[in-house]
Backbone bond lengths (Angstrom), bond angles and torsions (degrees), N, CA, C in turn:
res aa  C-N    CA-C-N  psi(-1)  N-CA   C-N-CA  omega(-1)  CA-C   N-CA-C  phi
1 X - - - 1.451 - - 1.523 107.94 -
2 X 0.934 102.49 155.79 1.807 112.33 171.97 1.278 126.82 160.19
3 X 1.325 141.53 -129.86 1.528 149.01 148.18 1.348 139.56 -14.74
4 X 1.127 120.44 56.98 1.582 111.48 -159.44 1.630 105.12 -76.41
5 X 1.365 131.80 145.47 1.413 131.36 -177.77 1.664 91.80 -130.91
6 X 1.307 103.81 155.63 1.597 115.00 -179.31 1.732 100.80 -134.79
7 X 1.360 130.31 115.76 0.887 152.42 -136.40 2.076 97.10 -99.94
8 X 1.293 132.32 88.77 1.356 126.18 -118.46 1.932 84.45 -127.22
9 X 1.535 113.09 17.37 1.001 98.79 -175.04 1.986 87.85 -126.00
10 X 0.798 113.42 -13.83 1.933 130.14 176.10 1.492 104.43 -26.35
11 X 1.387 117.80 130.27 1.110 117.15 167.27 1.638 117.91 -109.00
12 X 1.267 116.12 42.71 1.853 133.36 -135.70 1.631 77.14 -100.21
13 X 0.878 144.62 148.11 1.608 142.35 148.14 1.799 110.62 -92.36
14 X 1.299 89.57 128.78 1.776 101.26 -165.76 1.729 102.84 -54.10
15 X 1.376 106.36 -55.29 1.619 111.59 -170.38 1.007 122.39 -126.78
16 X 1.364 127.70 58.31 1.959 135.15 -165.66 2.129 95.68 -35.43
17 X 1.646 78.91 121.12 1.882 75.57 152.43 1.750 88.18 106.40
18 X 0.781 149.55 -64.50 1.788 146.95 135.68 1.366 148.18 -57.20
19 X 1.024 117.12 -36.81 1.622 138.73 -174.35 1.403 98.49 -115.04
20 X 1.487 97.25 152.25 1.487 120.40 170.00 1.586 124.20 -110.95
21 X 1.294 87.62 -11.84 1.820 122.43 -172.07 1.926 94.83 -49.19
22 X 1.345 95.88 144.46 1.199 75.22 165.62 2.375 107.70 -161.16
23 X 1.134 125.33 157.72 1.250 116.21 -147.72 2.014 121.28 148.15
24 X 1.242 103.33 -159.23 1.733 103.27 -170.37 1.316 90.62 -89.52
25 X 1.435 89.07 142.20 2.180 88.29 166.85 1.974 78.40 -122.68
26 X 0.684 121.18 124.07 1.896 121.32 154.66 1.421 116.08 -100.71
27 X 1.527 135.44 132.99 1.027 125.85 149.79 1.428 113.39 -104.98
28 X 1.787 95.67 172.28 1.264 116.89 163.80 1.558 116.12 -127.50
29 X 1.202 132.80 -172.67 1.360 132.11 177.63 1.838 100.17 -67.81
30 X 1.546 89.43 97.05 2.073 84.61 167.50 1.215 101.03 63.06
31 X 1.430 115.70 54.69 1.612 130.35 161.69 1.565 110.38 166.34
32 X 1.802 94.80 130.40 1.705 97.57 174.74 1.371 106.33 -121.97
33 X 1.040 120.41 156.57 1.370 136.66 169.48 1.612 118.17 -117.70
34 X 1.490 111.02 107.98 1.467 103.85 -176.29 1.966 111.59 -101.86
35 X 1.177 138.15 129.53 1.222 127.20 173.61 1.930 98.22 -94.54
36 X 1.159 132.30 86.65 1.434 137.71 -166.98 1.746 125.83 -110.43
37 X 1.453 102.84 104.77 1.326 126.17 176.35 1.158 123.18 -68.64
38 X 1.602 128.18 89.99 1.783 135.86 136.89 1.176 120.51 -38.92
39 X 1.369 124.09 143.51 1.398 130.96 155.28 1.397 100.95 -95.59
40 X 1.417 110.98 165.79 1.373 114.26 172.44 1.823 100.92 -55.07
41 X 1.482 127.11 156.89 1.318 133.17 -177.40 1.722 109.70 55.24
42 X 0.677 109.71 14.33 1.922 94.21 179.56 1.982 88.65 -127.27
43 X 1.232 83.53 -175.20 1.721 94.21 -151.45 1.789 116.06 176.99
44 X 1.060 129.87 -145.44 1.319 137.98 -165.59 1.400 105.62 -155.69
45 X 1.578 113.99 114.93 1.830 102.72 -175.05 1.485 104.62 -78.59
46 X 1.816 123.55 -178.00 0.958 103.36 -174.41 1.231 132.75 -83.32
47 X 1.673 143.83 145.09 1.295 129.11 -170.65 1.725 105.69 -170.82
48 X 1.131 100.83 157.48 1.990 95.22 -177.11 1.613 95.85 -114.61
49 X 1.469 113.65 -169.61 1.213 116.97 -167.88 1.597 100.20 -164.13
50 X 1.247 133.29 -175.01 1.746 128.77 -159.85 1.865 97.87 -118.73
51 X 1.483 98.92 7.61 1.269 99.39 179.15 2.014 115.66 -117.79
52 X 1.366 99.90 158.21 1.366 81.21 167.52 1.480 114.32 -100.52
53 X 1.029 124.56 163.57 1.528 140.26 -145.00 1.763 95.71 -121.94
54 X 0.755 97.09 141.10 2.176 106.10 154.08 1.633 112.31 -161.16
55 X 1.104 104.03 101.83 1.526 107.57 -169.63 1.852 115.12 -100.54
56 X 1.122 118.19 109.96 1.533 117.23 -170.04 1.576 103.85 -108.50
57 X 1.424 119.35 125.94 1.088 157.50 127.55 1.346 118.20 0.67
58 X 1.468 121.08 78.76 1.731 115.62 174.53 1.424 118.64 -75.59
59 X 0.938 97.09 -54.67 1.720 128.00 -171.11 1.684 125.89 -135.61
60 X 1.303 106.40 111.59 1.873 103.75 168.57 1.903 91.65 114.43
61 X 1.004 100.91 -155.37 1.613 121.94 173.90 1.351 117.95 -144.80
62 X 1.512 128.26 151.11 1.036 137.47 177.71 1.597 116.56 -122.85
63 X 1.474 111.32 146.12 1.419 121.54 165.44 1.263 117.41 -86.51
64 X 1.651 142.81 104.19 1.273 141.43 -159.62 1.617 100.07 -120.62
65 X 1.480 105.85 122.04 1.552 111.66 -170.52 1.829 104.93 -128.45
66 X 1.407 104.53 120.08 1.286 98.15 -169.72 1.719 114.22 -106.74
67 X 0.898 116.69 157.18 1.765 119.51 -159.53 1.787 115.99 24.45
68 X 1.056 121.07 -120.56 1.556 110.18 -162.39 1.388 100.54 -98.20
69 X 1.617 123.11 44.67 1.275 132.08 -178.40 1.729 131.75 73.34
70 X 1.627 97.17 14.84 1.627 97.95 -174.82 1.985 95.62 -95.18
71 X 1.273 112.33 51.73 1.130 113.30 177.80 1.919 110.73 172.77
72 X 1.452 86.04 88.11 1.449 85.70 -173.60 1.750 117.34 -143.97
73 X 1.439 109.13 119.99 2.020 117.48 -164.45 1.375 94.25 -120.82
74 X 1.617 80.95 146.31 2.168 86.51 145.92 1.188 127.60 -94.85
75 X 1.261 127.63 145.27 1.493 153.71 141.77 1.615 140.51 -49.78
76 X 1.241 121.28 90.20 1.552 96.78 160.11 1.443 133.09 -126.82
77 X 1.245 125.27 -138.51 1.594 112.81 -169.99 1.805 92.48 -76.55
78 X 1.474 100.91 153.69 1.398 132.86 -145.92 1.440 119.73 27.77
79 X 1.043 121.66 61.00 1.224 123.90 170.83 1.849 98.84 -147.25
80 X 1.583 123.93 163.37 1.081 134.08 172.50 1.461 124.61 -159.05
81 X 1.660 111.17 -163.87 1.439 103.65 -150.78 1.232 91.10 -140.55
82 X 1.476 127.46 128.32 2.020 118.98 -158.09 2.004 83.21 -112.76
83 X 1.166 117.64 132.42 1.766 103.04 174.27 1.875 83.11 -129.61
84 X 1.579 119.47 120.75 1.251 113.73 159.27 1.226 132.06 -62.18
85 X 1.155 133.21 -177.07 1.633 124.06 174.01 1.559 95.75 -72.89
86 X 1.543 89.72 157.82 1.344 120.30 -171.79 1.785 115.02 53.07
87 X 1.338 118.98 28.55 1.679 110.18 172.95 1.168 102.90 -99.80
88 X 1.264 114.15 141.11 1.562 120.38 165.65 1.351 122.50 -72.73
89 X 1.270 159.76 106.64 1.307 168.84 -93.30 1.723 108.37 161.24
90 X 1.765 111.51 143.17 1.518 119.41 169.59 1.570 84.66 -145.02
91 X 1.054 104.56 158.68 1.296 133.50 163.08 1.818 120.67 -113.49
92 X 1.144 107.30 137.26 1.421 100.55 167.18 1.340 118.17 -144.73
93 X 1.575 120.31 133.40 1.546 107.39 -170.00 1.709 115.21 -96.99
94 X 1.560 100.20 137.07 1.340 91.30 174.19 1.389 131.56 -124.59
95 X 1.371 82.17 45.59 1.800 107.16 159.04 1.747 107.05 172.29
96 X 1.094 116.25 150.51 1.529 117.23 -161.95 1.743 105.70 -40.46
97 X 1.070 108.31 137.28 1.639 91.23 -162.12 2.100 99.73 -152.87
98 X 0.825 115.54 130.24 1.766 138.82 -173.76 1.490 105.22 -101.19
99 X 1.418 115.97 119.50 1.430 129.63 -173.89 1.498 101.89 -134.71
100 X 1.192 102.89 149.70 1.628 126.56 173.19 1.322 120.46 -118.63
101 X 1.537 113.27 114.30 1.457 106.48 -157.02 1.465 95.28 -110.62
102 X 1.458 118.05 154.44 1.673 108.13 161.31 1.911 87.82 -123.86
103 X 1.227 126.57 150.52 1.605 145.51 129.02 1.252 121.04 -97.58
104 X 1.339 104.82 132.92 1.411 105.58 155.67 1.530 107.40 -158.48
105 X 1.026 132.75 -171.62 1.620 111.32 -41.64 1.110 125.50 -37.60
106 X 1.449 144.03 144.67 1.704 124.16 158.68 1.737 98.12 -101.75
107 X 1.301 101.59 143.98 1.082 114.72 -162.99 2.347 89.95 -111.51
108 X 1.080 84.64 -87.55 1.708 95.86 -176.94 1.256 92.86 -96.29
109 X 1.545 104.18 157.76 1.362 106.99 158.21 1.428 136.77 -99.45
110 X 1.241 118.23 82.16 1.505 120.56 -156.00 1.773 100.59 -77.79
111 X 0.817 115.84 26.04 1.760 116.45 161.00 1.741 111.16 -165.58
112 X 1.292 104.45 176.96 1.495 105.92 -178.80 1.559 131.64 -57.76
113 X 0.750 151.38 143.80 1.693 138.26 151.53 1.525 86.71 -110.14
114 X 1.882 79.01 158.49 1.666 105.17 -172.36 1.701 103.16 -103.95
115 X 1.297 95.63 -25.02 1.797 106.34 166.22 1.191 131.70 -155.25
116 X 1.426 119.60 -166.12 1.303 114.19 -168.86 2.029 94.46 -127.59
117 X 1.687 106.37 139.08 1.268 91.24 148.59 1.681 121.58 -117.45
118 X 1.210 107.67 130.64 1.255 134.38 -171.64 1.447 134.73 -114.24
């Protein structure tokens, strides 16, 4: 354990195929950590996942829309957005905006990581 660094210049895209986000995804055994870069207008279309989500707000603001939109706030730095497994959720940024994601459990890895924490 020790030092974690998030690599803040990455042009890696967090989730090909939904997201535009783009940045470090690190895992660990049954936990990810994403450090994930919006531009102003880009975002995450809507979609759920087998994990639960808590995504916190560094920098900028976010549009957080939950199931088929009968539930939708903004976001900004220290504040966040909890989506359990299986909720349908998009994000949209509305202004260049830096998020910190945790998942867990991760079960498979149905996309890339850029590292490992170990």
């Amino acid at each position: 354990m020790g030092l974690v660094e998030f690599d803040d210049t990455t042009d890696h895209k967090v989730v090909p195929g939904y997201s535009e986000g783009k940045g470090t995804v690190l895992r660990a055994e049954g936990f990810e950590v994403t450090k994930i870069r919006f531009a102003k207008g880009q975002g995450a279309d809507a979609h759920s996942h087998e994990q639960d989500q808590f995504a916190y707000v560094l920098s900028g603001r976010l549009k957080a829309t939950i199931g088929d939109g009968e539930d939708s706030y903004e976001i900004g730095p220290g504040q966040a957005t909890y989506n359990p497994t299986g909720t349908v959720h998009a994000v949209e940024a509305l202004e260049d905006t830096t998020v910190l994601s945790f998942k867990a459990p991760m079960n498979d890895e149905e996309y890339e990581a850029t590292g490992r924490l170990s």
